[in-house]
VOTORTI-891164 format. One record per residue (C-alpha): x, y, z; residue in one letter. Coordinates in steps of 0.25 Angstrom, whole numbers, padded with zeros to 4 digits, always signed. Layout:
<sites>
XYZA...
</sites>
This chain:
<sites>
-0033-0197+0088X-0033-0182+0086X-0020-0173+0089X-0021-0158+0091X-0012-0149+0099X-0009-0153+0114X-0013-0140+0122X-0015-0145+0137X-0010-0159+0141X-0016-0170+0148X-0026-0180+0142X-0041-0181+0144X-0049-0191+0141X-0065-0190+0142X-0079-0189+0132X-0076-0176+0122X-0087-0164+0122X-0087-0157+0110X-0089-0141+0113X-0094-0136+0103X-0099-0121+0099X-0108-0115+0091X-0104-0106+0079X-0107-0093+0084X-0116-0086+0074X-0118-0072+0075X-0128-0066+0069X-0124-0050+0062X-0138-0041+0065X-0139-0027+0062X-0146-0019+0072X-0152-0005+0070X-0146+0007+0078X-0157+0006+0090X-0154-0008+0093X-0138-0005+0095X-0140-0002+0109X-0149-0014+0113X-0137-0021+0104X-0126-0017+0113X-0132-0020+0127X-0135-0034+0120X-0120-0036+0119X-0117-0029+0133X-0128-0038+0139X-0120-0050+0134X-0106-0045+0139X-0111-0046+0152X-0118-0059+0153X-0104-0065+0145X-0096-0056+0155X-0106-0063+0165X-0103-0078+0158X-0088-0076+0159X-0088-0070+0173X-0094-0085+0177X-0083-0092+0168X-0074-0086+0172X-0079-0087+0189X-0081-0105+0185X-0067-0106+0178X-0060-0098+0190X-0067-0107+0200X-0063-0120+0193X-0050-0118+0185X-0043-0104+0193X-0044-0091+0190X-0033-0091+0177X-0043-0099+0168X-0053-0090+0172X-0045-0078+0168X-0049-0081+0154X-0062-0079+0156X-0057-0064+0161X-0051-0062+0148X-0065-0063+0141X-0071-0056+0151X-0061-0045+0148X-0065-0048+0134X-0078-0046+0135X-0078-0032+0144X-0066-0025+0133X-0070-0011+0130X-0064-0014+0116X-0072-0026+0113X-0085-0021+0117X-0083-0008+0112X-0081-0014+0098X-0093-0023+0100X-0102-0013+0104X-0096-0004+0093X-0102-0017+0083X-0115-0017+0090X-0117-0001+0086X-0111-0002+0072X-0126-0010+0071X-0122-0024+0074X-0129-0036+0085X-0119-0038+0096X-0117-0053+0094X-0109-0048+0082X-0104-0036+0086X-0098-0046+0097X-0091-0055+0086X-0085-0045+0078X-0079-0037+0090X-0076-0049+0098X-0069-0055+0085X-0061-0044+0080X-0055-0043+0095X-0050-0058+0095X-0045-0056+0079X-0036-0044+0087X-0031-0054+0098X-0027-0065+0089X-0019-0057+0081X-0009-0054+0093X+0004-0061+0093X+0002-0065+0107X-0005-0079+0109X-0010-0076+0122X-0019-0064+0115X-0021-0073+0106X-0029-0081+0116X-0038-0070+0119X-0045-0071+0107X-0051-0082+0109X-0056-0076+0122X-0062-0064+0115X-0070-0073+0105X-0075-0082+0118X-0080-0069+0125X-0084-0066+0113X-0093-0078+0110X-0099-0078+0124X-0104-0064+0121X-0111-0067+0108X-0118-0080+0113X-0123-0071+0124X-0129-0061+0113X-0135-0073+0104X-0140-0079+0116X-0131-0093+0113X-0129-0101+0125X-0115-0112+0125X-0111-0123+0131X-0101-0119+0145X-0091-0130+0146X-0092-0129+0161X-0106-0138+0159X-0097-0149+0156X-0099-0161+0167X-0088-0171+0165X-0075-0175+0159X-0075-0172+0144X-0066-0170+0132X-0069-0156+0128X-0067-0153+0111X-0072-0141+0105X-0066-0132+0094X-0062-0123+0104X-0064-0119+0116X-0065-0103+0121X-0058-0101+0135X-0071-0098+0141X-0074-0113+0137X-0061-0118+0141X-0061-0110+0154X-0073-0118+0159X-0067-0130+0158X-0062-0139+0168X-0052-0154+0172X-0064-0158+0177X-0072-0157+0165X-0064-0158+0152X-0056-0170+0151X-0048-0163+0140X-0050-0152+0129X-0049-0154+0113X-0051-0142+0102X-0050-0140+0089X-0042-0128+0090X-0031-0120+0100X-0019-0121+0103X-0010-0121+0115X-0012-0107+0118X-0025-0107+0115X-0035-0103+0129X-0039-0118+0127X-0026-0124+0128X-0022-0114+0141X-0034-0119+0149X-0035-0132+0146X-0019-0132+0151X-0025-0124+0164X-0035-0133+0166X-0028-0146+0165X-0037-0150+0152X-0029-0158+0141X-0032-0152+0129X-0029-0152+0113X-0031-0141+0104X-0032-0140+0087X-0038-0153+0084X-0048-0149+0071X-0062-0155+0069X-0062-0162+0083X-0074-0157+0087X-0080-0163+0074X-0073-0177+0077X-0076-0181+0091X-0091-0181+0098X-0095-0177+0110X-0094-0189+0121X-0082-0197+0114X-0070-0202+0121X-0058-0191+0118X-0045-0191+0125X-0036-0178+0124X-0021-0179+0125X-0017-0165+0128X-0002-0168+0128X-0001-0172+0114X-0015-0167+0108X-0022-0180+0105X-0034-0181+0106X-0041-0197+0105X-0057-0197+0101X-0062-0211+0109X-0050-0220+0111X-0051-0234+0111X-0050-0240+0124X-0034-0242+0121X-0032-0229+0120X-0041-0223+0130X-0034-0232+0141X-0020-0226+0135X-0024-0212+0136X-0032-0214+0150X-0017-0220+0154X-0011-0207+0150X-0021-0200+0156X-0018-0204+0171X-0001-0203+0169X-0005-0189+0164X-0011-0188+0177X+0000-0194+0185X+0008-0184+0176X+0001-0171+0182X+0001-0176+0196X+0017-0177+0194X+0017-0163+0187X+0011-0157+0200X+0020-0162+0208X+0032-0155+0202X+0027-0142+0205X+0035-0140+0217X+0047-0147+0212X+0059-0139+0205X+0061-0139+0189X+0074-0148+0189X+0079-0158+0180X+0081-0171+0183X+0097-0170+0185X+0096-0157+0193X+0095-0144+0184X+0085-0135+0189X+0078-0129+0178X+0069-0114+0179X+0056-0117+0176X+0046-0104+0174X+0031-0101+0169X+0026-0092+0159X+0012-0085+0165X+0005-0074+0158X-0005-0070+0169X-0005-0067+0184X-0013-0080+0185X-0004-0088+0179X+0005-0085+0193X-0004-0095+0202X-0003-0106+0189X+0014-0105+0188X+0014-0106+0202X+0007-0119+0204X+0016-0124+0196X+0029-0120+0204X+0033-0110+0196X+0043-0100+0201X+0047-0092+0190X+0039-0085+0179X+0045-0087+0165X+0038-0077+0158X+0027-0069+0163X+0019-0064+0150X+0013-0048+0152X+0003-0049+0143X-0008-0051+0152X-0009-0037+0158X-0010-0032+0145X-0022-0039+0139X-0037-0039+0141X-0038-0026+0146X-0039-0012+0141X-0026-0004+0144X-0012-0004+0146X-0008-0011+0160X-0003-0002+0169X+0011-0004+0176X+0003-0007+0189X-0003-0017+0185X+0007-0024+0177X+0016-0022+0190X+0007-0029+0199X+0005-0041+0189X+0022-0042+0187X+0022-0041+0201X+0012-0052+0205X+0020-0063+0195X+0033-0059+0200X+0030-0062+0216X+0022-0075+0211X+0036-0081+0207X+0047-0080+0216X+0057-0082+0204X+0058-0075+0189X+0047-0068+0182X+0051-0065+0169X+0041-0056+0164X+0037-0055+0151X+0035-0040+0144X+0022-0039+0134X+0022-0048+0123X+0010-0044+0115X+0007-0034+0101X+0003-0036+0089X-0012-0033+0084X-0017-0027+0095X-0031-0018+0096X-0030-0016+0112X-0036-0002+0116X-0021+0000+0126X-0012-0006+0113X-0014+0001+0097X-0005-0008+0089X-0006-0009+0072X-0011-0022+0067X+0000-0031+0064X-0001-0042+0053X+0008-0051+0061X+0008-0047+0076X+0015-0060+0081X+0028-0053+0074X+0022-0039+0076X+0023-0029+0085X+0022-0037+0100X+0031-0041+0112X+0041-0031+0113X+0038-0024+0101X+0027-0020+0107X+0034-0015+0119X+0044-0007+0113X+0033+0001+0106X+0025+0000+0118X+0036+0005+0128X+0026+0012+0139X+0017+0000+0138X+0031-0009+0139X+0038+0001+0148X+0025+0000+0159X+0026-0016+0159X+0042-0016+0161X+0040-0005+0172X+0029-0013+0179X+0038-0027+0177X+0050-0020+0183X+0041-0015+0194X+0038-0031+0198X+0053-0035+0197X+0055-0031+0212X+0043-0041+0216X+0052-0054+0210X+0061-0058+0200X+0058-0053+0186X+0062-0055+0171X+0058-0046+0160X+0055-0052+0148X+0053-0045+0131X+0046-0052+0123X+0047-0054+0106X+0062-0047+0107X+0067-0049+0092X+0078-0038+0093X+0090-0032+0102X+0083-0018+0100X+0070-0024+0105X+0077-0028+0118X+0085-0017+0120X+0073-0008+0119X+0065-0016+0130X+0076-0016+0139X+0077-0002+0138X+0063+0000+0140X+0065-0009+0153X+0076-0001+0158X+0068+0012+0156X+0058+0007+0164X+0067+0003+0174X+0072+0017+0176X+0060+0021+0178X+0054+0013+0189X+0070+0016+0197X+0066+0030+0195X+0052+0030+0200X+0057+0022+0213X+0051+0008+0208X+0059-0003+0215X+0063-0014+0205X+0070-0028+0204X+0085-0026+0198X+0086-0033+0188X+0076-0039+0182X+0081-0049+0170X+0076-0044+0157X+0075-0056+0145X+0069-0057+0132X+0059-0066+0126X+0067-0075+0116X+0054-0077+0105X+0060-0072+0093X+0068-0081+0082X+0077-0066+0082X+0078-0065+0097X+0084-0079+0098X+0092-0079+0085X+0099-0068+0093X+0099-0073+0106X+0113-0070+0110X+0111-0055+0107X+0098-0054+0116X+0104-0061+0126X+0114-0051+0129X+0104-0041+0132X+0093-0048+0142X+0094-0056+0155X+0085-0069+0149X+0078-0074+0137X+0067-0083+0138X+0062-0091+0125X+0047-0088+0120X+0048-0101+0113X+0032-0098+0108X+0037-0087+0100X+0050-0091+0097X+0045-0104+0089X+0035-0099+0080X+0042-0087+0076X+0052-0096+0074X+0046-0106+0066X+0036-0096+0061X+0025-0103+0066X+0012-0096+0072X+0012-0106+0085X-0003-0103+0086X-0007-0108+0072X-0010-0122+0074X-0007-0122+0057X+0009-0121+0060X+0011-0128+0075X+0019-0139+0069X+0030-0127+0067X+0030-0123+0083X+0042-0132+0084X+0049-0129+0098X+0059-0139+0093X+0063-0135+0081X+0077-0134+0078X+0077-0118+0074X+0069-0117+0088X+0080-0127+0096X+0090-0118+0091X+0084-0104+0094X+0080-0109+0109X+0096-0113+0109X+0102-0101+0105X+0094-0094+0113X+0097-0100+0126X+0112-0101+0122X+0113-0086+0120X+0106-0082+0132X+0116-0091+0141X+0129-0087+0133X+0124-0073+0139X+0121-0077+0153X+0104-0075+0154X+0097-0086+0155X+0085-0091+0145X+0074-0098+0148X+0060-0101+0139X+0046-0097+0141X+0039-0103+0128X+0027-0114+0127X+0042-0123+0124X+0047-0122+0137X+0033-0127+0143X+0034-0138+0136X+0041-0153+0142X+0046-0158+0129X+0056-0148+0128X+0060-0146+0144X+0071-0157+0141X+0076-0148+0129X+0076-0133+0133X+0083-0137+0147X+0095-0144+0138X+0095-0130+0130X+0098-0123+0141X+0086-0114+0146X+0086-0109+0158X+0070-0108+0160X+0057-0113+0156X+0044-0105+0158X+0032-0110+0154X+0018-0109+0155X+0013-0117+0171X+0007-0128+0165X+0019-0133+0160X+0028-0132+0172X+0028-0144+0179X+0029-0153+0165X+0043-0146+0162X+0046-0146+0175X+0043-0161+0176X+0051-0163+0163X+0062-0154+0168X+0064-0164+0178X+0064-0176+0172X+0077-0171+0162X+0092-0170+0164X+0101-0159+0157X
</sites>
C-alpha cells in the first residue's frame, strides 16, 4: 500500500494506465535575418491551429462536464491570444531565434512571474501557461500526443501529472480514479477531479516507475491510499467500501433541500465561498443561500486592463440576486511580483508577506476606490458584506473604512441609490489581527477567519510546500487558541464571526468550531452537504 495526499474523495477501483509524456526537447537554431519573417508566421500558424485545438477542448469538456470546467480551457486560450506573451515571443523570434524556443523561454519566464504571487489561485495559472505552452510547441515540432478523451473504459489513470487540458477531458465514465506523483489540494488536478466526482490522490513519488499498465489499482481518495493488485481479501473489503461510499452520496443528495441543524435543534448558518460567476449555478445545487465569501479576484485576471466599475457592478450584482440571503464580498486580495501591463509593482523577495491584499489597496486607492464604489452600487440589489483582506493593523483598517466612506459620499452625491448599511468586516488571517482581536472588533460589524492563511503564517509553514505539510496543523494548540480568542472578542463586542478557511469545509472539525462558538461556516460547494450531514448528526 502506497499513501499520498487525499485531494478528492471516494474510491476507485479498475486497471491503471500509465500517461506518460515525452521530455520535450527543444532544439535552440539560429536563423539568418531573412528567414525571421518566415520564423514568425511559423509561430502565428501554430497559435491558431492550438487556438483551434482548444476551441474543440473546451466545446467536448462543456458538453460533458458543464461549462465551469471548460472555463479552464478559456483561460489558456486567453493565455495563448495575450498581447504581452506573444509580443515577447515574437520579440525572441527577431532577436535571431526558431519559434519553438522563443516559445519556451517567453512562455516560462511568464509562469516563473505567476508562481512567484502570493495568491494560490495565480499560482494555479502557471501551470496553465506552461500547458498552452507545450500544445504550442508540439504544434511547431510537428509532435503529435496522446488525448485522454481516446480512453474507452474504466481505468485508474497515474501519471506524474496531469495539465488541465488533460484533466479537463476526463470523465466518471472513463476514469475510475486519478493518482499522481505530484500536486496538491489546490492543484488544477485536484479542483476537477472534485468537480468531476474522480477520487484522486496526489504526491506519491516514483509511482509511475512502480506500477504497470493493466494492473489492478484501487484509489482511496478519502485517505490517500493507494493499493497496486490486492489480494482477493482486500479487493472484496474495498469493493465493500466502494458501494457504502455509494449509499453514502445518494444520502448526501438528499440533504440538499433540508435545513443545516443539529441533532438537538440548533440551527446553524451554513454558507459557500465562490470565486466565479460560475461557481453561482454549483452553490446553488447544493442549497446554498448565503455567500460566505465571494473572492474578486476574477475580474481582475487574464485580461489586459483595469476593470471598469461597470463591469465589476454587474458582476456584484448578478451574485447578490443569485442568493436571497448575505454576500459578503470580498475586496482584492492579490500583489506581490507582478509584471501585468495594468499593474507596475517592484519585485519583492518575499511577496506572500509583501505588498498584497489591502496593502495593495491602500496604495492603489483609485483602483480600490472603483471596486468599493461598484460594490456599494450592488448593495441595493440584496443583502451585502464588505469584507478587507490581510488586515495586520488598526491604521490599515481605518484607512479602508475611510476609503469606503469617501466613496459612499460620492455615489449620495451623484444620486446613486444605495443599501443603508451595509455590514463591513475584516478577514481575520494575520497571527497580529487575531492577537488583537478585541481591538479590531470594536471597529467592524463581522470577522470571518481565513484559517488558510492564519495557519501557515502561524506555524510558519508555506501550505503549498509538500516538504513542511506536516506543520499545517488546524489543531494545534497555538491555532485552537487564536480561533478562541477570536471568536470570544468578537461576541464580547456584539458582531458575529464566522469562518471561511479550507477548516471550516472540513467534517472533522464541524463538531469542534460549533462548540467554539461560531456563528457560520463557509465553504467551498463540494463540501456542503458533508458538513451539513455532520452538523446534523451532533448535539451542543
Amino acid at each position: 500500500m502506497l499513501r499520498g495526499i487525499g485531494v478528492s474523495t471516494g474510491l476507485g477501483i479498475a486497471k491503471a494506465v500509465i500517461y506518460q509524456k515525452e521530455d520535450l526537447i527543444i532544439p535552440k537554431v539560429k536563423l539568418v535575418e531573412n528567414d525571421l519573417e518566415a520564423e514568425v508566421k511559423k509561430f502565428e500558424q501554430a497559435q491558431a491551429s492550438a487556438k483551434q485545438e482548444l476551441l474543440q477542448i473546451k466545446e467536448r469538456v462543456s458538453q460533458t462536464a458543464g461549462k465551469e470546467k471548460a472555463d479552464i480551457i478559456e483561460a489558456q486560450i486567453m493565455f495563448l491570444e495575450d498581447p504581452t506573451v506573444v509580443s515577447e515571443i515574437i520579440n525572441i523570434i527577431k532577436a535571431g531565434n526558431n519559434a519553438a524556443y522563443a516559445v519556451n523561454q517567453a512562455v516560462e519566464a511568464q509562469a516563473r512571474m505567476l508562481e512567484s504571487l502570493p495568491v494560490p489561485e495565480m499560482q494555479e495559472r502557471a501551470v496553465d501557461m506552461r500547458d498552452m505552452g507545450h500544445r504550442l510547441i508540439n504544434i511547431l515540432l510537428d509532435r503529435n500526443e496522446v488525448s485522454l478523451a481516446e480512453l474507452t473504459e474504466q481505468t485508474v489513470l497515474i501519471a506524474h501529472d496531469l495539465t488541465p487540458s488533460d484533466t479537463a477531458q476526463l470523465s466518471r465514465e472513463r476514469v475510475a480514479a486519478i493518482v499522481t506523483e505530484v500536486g496538491s489540494g489546490t492543484s488544477h488536478t485536484a479542483i476537477l477531479a472534485r468537480s468531476l466526482g474522480i477520487p484522486a490522490v496526489v504526491g506519491i513519488p516514483g509511482i509511475v516507475e512502480q506500477v504497470s499498465s493493466g494492473v489492478l489499482v484501487a484509489v482511496d481518495g478519502s485517505t490517500g491510499e493507494v493499493f497496486i493488485d490486492p489480494d482477493q481479501v482486500k479487493l472484496g473489503s474495498l469493493k465493500q467500501k466502494l458501494e457504502q461510499f455509494v449509499a453514502e452520496q445518494r444520502d448526501l443528495q438528499g440533504l440538499v433541500n433540508e435545513k443545516a441543524v443539529t441533532a438537538n435543534g440548533i440551527p446553524v448558518r451554513l454558507a459557500a465561498n465562490i470565486g466565479k460567476l460560475s461557481d453561482i449555478i454549483e452553490a446553488q445545487k447544493v442549497g446554498v443561500k448565503e455567500i460566505g465569501l465571494f473572492r474578486t479576484e476574477f475580474l481582475y485576471m487574464d485580461r489586459n486592463s483595469l476593470p471598469t466599475e461597470e463591469e465589476q457592478y454587474q458582476s456584484y450584482k448578478q451574485v447578490v440576486e443569485a442568493f436571497p440571503h448575505r454576500v459578503i464580498i470580498r475586496t482584492l486580495d492579490i500583489g506581490g511580483d507582478k509584471e501585468l501591463p495594468y499593474l507596475k509593482l517592484a519585485k519583492e523577495l518575499n511577496p506572500f508577506l509583501g505588498k498584497r491584499a489591502i496593502r495593495l489597496a491602500l496604495t492603489e486607492k483609485g483602483l480600490f476606490k472603483t471596486q468599493l464604489r461598484a460594490i456599494l452600487r450592488a448593495s441595493r440589489h440584496g443583502n451585502i458584506g464588505i469584507m478587507f483582506p490581510m488586515i495586520a493593523t488598526l491604521e490599515e483598517l481605518q484607512a479602508a473604512k475611510e476609503l469606503l466612506a469617501a466613496a459612499k459620499a460620492e455615489l449620495v452625491a451623484e444620486g446613486v441609490e444605495l443599501a443603508n448599511p451595509v455590514e463591513v468586516g475584516m478577514m481575520m488571517e494575520t497571527p497580529a489581527a487575531a492577537l488583537a482581536a478585541d481591538i479590531f472588533a470594536k471597529e467592524v460589524d463581522f470577522f470571518s477567519i481565513g484559517t488558510n492563511d492564519l495557519i501557515q503564517y502561524t506555524m510558519a509553514a508555506d501550505r503549498m510546500n509538500e516538504q513542511v505539510a506536516y506543520l499545517y496543523q488546524p489543531t494545534h494548540p497555538a491555532i485552537c487558541r487564536l480561533l478562541e480568542g477570536i471568536v470570544q472578542a468578537g461576541h464580547n463586542a456584539g458582531i458575529w464571526v464566522g469562518m471561511c478557511g479550507e477548516m471550516a469545509g472540513n467534517p472533522e472539525y464541524t463538531e469542534h468550531l460549533l462548540k467554539m462558538g461560531l456563528d457560520e461556516l463557509s465553504m467551498t460547494r463540494g463540501a456542503v452537504l458533508r458538513v451539513k450531514q455532520k452538523i446534523r448528526q451532533i448535539s451542543l
